[in-house]
C-alpha positions as CSV (number, residue, x, y, z in Angstrom):
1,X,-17.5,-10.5,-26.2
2,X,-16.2,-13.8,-24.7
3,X,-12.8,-15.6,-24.2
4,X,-10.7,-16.8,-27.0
5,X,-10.1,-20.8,-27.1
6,X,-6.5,-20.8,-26.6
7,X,-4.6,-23.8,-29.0
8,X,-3.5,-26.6,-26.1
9,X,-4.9,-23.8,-23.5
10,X,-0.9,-22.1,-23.3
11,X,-2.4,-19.6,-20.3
12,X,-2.9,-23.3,-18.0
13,X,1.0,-24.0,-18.9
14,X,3.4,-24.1,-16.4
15,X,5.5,-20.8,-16.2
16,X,8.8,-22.4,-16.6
17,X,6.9,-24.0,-20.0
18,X,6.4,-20.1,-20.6
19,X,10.3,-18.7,-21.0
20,X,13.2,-19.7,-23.0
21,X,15.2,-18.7,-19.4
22,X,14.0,-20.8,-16.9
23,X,16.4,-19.5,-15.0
24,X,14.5,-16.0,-14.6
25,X,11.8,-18.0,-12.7
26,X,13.3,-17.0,-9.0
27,X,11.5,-18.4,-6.0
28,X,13.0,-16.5,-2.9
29,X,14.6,-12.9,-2.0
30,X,17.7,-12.3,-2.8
31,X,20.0,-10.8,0.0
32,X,23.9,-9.7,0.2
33,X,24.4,-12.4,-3.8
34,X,22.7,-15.2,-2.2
35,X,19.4,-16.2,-3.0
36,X,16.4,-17.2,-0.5
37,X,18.6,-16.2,2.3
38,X,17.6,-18.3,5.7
39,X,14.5,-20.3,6.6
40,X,11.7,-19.6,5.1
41,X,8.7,-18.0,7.1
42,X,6.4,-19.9,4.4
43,X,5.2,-20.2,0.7
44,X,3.5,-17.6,-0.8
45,X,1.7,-18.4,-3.6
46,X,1.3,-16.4,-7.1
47,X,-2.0,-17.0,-9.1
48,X,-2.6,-16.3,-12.8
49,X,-5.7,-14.0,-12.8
50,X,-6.8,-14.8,-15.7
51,X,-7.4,-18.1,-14.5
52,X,-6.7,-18.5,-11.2
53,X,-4.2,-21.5,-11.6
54,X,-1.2,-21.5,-9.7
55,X,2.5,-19.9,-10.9
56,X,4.9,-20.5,-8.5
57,X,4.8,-20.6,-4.7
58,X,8.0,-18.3,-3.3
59,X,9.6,-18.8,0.5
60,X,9.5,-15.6,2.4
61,X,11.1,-13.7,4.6
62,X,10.5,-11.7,7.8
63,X,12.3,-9.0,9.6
64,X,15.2,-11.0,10.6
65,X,16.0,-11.1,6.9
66,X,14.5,-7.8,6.6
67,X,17.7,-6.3,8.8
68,X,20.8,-8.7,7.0
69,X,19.3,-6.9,4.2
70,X,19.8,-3.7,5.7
71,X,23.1,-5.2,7.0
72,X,24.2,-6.2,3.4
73,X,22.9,-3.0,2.1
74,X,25.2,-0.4,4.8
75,X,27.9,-2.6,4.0
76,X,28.3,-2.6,0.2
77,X,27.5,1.4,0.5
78,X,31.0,2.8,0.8
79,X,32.4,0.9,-1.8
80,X,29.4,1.5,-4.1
81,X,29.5,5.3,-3.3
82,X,33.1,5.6,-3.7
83,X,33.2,3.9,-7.3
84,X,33.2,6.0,-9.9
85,X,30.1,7.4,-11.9
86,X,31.3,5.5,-14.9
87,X,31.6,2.5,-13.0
88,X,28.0,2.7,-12.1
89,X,27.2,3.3,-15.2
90,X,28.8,0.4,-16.9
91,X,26.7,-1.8,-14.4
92,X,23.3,-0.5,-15.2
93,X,24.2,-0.2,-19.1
94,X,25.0,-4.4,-18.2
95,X,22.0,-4.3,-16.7
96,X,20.0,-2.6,-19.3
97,X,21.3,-5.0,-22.0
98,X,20.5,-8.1,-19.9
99,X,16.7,-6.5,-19.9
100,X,16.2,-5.6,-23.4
101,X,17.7,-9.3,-24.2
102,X,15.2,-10.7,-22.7
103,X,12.3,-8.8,-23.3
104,X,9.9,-11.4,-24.9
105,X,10.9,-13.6,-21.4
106,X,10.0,-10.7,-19.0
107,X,7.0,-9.9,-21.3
108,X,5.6,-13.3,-20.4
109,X,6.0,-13.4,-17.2
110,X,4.5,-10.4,-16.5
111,X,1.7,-11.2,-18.7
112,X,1.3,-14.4,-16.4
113,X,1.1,-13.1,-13.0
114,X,-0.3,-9.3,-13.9
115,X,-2.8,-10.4,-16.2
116,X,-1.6,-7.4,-19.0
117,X,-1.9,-8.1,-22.2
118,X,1.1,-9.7,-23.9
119,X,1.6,-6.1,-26.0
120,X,1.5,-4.3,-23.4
121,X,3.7,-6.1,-21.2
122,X,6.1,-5.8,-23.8
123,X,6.1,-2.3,-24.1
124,X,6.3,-2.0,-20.4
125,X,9.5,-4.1,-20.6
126,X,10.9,-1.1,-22.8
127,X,9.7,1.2,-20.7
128,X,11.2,-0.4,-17.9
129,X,14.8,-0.8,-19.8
130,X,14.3,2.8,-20.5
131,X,14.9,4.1,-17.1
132,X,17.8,2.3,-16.5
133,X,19.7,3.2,-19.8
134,X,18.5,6.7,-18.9
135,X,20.1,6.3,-15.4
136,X,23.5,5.0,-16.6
137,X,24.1,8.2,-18.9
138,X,22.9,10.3,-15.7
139,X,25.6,8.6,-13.5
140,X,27.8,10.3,-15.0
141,X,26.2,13.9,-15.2
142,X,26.2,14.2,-10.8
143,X,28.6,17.6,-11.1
144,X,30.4,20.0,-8.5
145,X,29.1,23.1,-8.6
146,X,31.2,26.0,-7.9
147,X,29.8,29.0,-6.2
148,X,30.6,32.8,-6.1
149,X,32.3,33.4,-3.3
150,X,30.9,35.8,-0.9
151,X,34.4,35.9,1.2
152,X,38.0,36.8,-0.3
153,X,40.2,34.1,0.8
154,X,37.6,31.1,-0.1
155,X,36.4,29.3,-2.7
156,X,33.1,27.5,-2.7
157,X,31.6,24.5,-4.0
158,X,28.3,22.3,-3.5
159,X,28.4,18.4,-4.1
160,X,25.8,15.9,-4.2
161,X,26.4,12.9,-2.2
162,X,24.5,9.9,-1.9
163,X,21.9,9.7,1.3
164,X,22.7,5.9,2.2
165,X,20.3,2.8,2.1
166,X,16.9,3.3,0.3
167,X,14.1,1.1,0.5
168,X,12.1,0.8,-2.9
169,X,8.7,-0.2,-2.4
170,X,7.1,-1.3,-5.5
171,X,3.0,-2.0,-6.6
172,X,1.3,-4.9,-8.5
173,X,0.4,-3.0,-11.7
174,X,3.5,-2.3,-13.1
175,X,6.0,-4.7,-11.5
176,X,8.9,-4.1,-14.0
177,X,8.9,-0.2,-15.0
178,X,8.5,0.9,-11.2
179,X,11.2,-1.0,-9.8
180,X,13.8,-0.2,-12.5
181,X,12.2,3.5,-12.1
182,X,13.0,3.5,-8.7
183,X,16.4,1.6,-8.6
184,X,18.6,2.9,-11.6
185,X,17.8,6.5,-10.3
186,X,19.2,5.5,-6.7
187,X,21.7,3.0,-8.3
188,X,23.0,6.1,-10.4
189,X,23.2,8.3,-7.6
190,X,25.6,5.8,-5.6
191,X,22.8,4.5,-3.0
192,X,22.5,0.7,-2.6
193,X,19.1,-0.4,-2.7
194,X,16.8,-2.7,-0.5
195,X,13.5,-3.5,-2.8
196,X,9.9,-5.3,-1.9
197,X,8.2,-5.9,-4.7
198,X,3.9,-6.5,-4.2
199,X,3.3,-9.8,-3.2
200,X,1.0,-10.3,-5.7
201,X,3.3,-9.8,-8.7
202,X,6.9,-10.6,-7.3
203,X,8.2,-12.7,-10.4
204,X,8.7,-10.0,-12.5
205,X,10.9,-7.8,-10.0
206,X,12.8,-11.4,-8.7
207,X,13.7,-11.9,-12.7
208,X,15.0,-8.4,-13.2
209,X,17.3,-9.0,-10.0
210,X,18.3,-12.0,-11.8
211,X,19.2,-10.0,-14.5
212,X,20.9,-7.3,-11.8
213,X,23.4,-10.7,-10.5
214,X,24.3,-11.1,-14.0
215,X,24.8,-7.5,-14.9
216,X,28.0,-7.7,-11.8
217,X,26.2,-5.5,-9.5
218,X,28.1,-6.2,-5.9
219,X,26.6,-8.9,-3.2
220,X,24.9,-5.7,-1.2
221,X,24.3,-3.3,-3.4
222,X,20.9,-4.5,-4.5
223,X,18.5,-7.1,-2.7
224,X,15.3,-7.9,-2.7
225,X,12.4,-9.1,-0.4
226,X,9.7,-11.4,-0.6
227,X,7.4,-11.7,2.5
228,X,5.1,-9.9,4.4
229,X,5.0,-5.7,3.6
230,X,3.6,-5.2,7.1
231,X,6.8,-6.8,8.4
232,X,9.7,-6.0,5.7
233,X,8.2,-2.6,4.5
234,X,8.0,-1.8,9.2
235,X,11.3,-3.0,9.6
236,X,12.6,-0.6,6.8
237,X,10.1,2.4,8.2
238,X,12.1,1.7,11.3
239,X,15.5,1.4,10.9
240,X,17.6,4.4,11.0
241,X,20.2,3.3,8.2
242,X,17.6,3.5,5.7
243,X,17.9,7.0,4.4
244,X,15.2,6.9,1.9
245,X,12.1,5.5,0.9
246,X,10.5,5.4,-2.8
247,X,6.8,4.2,-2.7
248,X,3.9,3.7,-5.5
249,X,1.0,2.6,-4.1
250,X,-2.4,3.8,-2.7
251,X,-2.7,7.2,-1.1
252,X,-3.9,5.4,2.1
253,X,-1.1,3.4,2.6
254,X,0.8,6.3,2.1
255,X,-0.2,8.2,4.5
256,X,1.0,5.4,7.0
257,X,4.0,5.1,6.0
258,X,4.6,9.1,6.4
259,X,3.7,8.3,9.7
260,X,5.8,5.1,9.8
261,X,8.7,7.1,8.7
262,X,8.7,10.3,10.4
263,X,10.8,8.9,13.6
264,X,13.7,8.0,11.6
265,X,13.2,11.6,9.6
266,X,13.8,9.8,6.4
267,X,13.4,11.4,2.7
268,X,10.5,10.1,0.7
269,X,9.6,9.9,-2.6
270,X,5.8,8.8,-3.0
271,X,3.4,8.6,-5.8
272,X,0.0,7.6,-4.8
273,X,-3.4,7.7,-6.5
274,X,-4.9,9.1,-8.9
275,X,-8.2,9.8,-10.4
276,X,-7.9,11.8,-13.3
277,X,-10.1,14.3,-15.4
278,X,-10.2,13.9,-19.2
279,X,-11.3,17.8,-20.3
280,X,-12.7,17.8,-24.5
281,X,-13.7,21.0,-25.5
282,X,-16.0,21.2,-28.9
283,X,-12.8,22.9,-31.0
284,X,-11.0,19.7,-30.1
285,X,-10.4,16.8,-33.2
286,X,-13.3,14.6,-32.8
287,X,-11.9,11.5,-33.9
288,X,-8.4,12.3,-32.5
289,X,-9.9,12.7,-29.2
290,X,-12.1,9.8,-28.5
291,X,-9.4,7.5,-29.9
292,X,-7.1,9.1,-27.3
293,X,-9.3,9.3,-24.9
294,X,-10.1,5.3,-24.7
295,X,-6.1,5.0,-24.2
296,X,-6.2,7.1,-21.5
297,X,-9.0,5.2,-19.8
298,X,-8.4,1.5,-20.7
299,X,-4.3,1.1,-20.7
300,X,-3.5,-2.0,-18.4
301,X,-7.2,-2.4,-18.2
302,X,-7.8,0.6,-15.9
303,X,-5.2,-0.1,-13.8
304,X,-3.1,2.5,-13.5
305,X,-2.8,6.0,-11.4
306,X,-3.0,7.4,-14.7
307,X,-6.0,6.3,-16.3
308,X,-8.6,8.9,-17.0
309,X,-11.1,8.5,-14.4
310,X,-14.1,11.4,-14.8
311,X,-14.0,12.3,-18.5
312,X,-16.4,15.7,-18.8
313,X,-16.7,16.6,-22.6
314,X,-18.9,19.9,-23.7
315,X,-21.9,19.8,-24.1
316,X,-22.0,20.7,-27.8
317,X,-20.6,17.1,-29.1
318,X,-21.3,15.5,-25.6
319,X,-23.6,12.8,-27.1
320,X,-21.9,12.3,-30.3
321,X,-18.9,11.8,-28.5
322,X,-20.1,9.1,-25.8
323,X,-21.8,7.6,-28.7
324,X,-18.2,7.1,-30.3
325,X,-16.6,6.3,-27.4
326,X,-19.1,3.9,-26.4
327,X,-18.5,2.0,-30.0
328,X,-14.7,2.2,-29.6
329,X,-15.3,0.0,-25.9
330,X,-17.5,-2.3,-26.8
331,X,-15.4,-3.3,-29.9
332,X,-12.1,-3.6,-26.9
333,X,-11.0,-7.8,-27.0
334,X,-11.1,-8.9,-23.6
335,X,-9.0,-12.1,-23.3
336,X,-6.3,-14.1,-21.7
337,X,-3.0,-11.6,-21.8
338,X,-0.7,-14.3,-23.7
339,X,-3.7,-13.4,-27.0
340,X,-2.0,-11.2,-28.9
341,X,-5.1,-10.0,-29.9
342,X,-6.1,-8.9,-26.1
343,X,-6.6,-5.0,-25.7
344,X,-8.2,-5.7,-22.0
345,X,-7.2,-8.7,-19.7
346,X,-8.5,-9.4,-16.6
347,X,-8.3,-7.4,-13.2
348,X,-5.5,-8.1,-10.5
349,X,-8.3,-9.4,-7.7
350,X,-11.3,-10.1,-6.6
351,X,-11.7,-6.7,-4.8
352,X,-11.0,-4.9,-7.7
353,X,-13.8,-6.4,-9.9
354,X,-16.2,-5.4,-6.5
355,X,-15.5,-2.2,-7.1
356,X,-16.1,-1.5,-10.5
357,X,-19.5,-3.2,-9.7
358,X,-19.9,-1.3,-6.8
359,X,-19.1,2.1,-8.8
360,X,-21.2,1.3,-11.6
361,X,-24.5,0.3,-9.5
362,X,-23.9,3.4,-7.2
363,X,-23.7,6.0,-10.2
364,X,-26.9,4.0,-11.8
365,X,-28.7,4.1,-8.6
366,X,-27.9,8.3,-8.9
367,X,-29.0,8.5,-12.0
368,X,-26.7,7.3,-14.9
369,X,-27.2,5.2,-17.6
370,X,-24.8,2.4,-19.2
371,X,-24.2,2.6,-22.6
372,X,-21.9,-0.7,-22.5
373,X,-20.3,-3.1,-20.0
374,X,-21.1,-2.6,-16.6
375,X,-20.7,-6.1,-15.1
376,X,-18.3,-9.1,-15.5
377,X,-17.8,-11.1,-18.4
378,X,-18.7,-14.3,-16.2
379,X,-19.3,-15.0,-13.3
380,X,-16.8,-15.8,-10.7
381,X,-14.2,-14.3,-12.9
382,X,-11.9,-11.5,-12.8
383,X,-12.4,-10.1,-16.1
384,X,-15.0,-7.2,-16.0
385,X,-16.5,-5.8,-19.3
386,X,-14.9,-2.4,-20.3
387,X,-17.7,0.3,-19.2
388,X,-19.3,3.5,-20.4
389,X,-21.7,5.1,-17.9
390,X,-23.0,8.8,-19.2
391,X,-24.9,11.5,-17.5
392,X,-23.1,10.7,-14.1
393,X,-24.2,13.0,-11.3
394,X,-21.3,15.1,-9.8
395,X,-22.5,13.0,-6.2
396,X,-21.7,9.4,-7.5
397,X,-19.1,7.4,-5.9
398,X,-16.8,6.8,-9.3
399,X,-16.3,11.2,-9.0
400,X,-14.8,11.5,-6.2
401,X,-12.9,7.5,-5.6
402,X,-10.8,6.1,-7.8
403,X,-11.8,2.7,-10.1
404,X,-8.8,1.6,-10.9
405,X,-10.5,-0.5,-13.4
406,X,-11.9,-0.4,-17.0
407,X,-15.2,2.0,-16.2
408,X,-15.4,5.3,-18.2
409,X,-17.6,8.1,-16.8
410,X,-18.6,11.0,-18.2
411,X,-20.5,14.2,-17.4
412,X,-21.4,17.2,-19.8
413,X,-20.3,20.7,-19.0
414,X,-20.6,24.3,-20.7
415,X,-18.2,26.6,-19.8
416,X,-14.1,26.9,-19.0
417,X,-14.8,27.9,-15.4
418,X,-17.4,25.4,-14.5
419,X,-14.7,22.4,-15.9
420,X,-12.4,23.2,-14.5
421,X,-13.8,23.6,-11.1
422,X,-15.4,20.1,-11.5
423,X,-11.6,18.8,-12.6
424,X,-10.3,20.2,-9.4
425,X,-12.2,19.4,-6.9
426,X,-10.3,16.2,-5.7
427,X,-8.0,15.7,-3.6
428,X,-5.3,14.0,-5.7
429,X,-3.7,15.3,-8.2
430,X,-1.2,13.4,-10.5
431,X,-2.5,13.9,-13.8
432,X,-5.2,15.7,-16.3
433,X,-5.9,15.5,-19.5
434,X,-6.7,18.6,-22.3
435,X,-8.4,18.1,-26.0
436,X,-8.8,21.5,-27.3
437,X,-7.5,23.9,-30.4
438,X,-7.3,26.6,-28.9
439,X,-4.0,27.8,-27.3
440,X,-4.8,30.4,-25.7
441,X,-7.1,27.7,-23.5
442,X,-4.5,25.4,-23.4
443,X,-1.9,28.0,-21.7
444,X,-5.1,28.9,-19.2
445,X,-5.8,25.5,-18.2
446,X,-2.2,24.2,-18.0
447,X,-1.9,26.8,-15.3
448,X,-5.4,26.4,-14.0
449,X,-5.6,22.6,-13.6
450,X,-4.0,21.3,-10.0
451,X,-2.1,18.6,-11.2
452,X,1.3,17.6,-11.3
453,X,1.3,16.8,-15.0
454,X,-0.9,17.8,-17.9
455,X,-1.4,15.7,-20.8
456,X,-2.8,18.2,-24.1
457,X,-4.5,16.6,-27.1
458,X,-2.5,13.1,-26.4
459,X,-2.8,10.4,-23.9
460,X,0.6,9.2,-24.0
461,X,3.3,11.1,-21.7
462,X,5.2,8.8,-19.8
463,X,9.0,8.0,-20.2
464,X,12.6,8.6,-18.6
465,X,13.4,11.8,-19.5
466,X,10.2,13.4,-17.6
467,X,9.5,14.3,-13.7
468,X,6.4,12.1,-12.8
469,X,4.5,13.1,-10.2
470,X,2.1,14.8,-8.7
471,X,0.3,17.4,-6.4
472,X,-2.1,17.5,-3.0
473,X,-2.6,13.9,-1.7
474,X,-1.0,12.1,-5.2
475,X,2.3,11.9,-4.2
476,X,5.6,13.7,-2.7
477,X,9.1,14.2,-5.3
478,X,9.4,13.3,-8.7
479,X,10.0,10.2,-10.6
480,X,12.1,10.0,-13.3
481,X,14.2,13.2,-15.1
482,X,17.2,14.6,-13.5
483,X,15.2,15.3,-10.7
484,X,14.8,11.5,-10.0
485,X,18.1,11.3,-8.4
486,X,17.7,14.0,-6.4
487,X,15.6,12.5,-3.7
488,X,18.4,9.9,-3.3
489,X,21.3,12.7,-2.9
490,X,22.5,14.9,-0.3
491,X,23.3,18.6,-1.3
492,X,27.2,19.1,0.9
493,X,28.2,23.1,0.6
494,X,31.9,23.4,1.0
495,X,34.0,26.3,2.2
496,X,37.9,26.0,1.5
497,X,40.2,28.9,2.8
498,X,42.6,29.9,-0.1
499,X,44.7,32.5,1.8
């Protein structure tokens, strides 16, 4: 397994030698329609991970930006509020047609600064598009409800009203779906937004906000800032006109933002980590199953909050099945993201590649074997070879912290009750994942299993019509769905005298 020779090495090229747009290249926030608002605080520079070679270096911001973003933000509110629903709608259909336009642009320069392969960058470039057409038809679905009266001489009805300012705080790993997740739902809802995308993928999130200028969206309603999170992402946990706050990142970081947050009693919207179980029972389809099943672990390279993290198969088909599985990862094309041939590209940084290797010589050291990968593909690079430890004792690290890169373990089990016991005992709880024939089984555990969402016999569940999120220490609200507005409204019961 080694790197493809790229023809005149196109992952070295300059990113602007990357897009047909040049234009979607931004280097600065964007605050109240004007672009790298103020002095700059200083450059930060994005890296290609696959490479390390530099991308762009971006002026930042601080908390005196942080506040005329705010500023920009509460001003633009009223007007944005007041519009009608199919006024907002018209700006994010704009909007959604400026993104899916450019798809093969923002595909790119995702692939660039992320490291995801080129295919799945595109699809995540759908997915992000998805949210916000989904978001433009739901603008217009915000209804009065009318209640039964409980007094003679009044009528009664219950609005939703926007809560105000929301601060969208988005991660590295999928720079484009999470910030369109976040701000068509608020758009839609009539909040204006203030957005910090991760410092280590900002390009993607400054070229859909160049799309956003485009689409006619109002100086205020939308800005974004690059900088510091400990300063921008305090400021917003401090000031009082921010209403909201919508956050995907780590479940520690979480946590002190809660804490962050709870002074200015704001509403908050969180989905943290993950570190999902992968059930297969020995009714499931064999071949159906470990072809899902390397999805599940090895989308956006391990990566992701989703990705199957303990994967416990019964012991009936246990060593055929890690046997297959094993096959199906070692055969994975690990390469520079701009190959369309790449199924796994390299990891974000170097901290992440230190833990996989920490992970797999901790389960090892317990006990485990490797059946493939289990280091990186060279040294002093970020690309780690996609891993299948077996026999992995219930005490190793990698089954109770989350990877969040490509390393695959499993564990055998017998029966219903000890699985699901094992799948449980976590504390997060975003997502699990069911291979079985048998219904009955599939009711039990859907019910059984403490997770926000439940993924049966597929590994693919995620779009805009669904309520992502999850349970225990994985998150707070839903993402996504009808119910992704509702974090960004306000319910207002009114009682009109009719006598």
């Amino acid at each position: 397994m080694a790197l493809a020779k790229f023809k005149s090495d196109d992952h070295r090229a300059s990113i602007t030698d990357q897009v047909g747009d040049t234009a979607l290249v931004r280097e600065g926030s964007h605050v109240d329609g004007q672009w790298t608002p103020g002095p700059s605080r200083g450059l930060l520079a994005v890296n290609n991970p696959a490479d390390g070679s530099l991308l762009a270096e971006l002026d930042t911001v601080g908390i005196e930006a942080t506040r005329a973003a705010v500023d920009a933000a509460e001003s633009a509110m009223a007007s944005w509020a007041a519009a009608t629903p199919m006024h907002r709608a018209g700006r994010l259909e704009a909007w959604y047609d400026l993104i899916a336009s450019h798809r093969e642009d923002l595909a790119r320069i995702m692939t660039l600064e992320q490291g995801k392969p080129i295919g799945e960058a595109r699809g995540e470039i759908d997915y992000a598009a998805s949210f916000v057409k989904f978001y433009a038809e739901q603008a217009r679905r915000v209804d009065v409800e009318s209640v039964t009266s409980q007094f003679p001489d009044a009528d009664l009805r219950v609005t939703r009203e926007p809560v105000g300012v929301v601060a969208l705080v988005t991660p590295w790993n999928f720079p484009a779906a999470m910030f369109t997740r976040k701000a068509a739902a608020a758009l839609a809802a009539g909040c204006t937004v203030v957005a910090h995308p991760s410092s280590q993928t900002p390009l993607s999130a400054l070229a859909l906000m160049e799309l956003a200028v485009r689409a006619g969206f109002a100086p205020g309603v939308i800005n974004m800032l690059i900088g510091s999170a400990r300063e921008i992402v305090g400021e917003l946990c401090a000031d009082n006109r921010v209403r909201a706050m919508s956050f995907t990142g780590s479940t520690e970081i979480g946590r002190k933002l809660l804490e962050q947050c709870a002074a200015t009693v704001k509403t908050m919207v969180m989905e943290l980590g993950g570190h999902a179980p992968l059930l297969v029972f020995d009714d499931a389809d064999f071949d159906r199953s470990v072809d899902q099943a390397v999805g599940a672990k090895f989308a956006t390279s391990g990566q992701d909050c989703l990705a199957a993290n303990r994967l416990f198969v019964q012991r009936g088909i246990y060593d055929r099945f890690t046997r297959a599985f094993a096959e199906r990862t070692a055969a994975l094309n690990v390469d520079f993201g701009l190959n369309e041939e790449a199924e796994i590209g390299p990891l974000m940084h170097e901290a992440a590649v230190q833990k996989c290797e920490v992970h797999v010589a901790d389960a090892v050291a317990r006990g485990a074997k490797v059946l493939c990968g289990g280091e990186r593909l060279a040294p002093g690079s970020l690309f780690f070879r996609p891993t299948v430890l077996v026999d992995v004792p219930a005490d190793a690290r990698i089954m109770s912290e989350e990877t969040f890169g490509p390393v695959a373990a499993f564990a055998p089990f017998d029966t219903e009750e000890e699985v699901i016991a094992r799948a449980n005992d976590s504390e997060y709880g975003l997502v699990a994942y069911l291979f079985t024939a048998d219904y009955p089984r599939i009711s039990r555990l859907s019910r059984a299993l403490q997770y926000g969402m439940v993924a049966v016999n597929r590994a693919k569940i995620t779009g805009p019509t669904i309520p992502f999120g999850g349970v225990k220490q994985s998150g707070l609200g839903r993402e996504g769905a009808r119910h992704g507005m509702e974090a960004f409204t306000e319910l207002k019961y009114t009682c009109i005298h009719n006598g």
